[in-house]
C-alpha positions in Angstrom: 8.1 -17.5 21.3 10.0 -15.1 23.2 11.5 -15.8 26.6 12.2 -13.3 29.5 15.8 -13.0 28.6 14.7 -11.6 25.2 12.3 -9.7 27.0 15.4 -7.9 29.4 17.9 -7.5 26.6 15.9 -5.5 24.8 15.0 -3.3 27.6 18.6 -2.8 28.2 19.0 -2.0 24.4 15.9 0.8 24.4 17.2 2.4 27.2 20.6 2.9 26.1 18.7 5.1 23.4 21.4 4.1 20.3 22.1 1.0 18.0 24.0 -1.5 19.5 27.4 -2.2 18.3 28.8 -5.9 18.8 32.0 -7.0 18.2 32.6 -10.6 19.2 30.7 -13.9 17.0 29.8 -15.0 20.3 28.0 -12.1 21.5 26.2 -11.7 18.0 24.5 -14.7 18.6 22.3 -13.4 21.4 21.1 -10.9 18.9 20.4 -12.9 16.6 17.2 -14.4 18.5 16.0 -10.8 18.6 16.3 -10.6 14.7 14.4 -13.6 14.5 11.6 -12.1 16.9 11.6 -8.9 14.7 12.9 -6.6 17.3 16.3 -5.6 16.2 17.8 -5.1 12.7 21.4 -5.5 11.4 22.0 -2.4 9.9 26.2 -2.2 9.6 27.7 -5.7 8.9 31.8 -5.4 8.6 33.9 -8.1 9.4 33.8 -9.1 13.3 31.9 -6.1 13.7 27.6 -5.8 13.5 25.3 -2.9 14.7 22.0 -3.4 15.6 19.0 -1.1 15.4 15.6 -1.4 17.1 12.1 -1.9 15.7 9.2 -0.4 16.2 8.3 -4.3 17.2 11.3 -4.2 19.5 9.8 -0.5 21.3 6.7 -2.2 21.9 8.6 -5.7 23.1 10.3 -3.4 25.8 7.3 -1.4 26.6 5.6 -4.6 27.1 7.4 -6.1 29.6 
């Protein structure tokens, strides 16, 4: 179930209008309950380093809110 901190990252991650790029382990795992909701993807994976792109799930999460 999603909570309104989920909600307000991904509203800060649509209207930047790009993938977002993470760099630190720590910060990664915020994402990483979005993945789980279905609202961003991991689309670059190097070491330290992990993009993420939004859904179509994660538009209408932002939209929603």
């Amino acid at each position: 179930m999603a909570q309104l901190d989920d909600f307000r990252l991904i509203r800060e991650i649509v209207a930047a209008g790009r993938p977002k790029p993470v760099v630190e382990h720590l910060d990664q795992t915020r994402y990483q309950r979005l993945v789980e909701l279905g609202w961003l993807k991991v689309f670059s994976q190097d070491p330290g380093h992990v993009s993420y792109r939004v859904t179509e799930r994660g538009k209408a999460a932002a939209a929603r809110a």
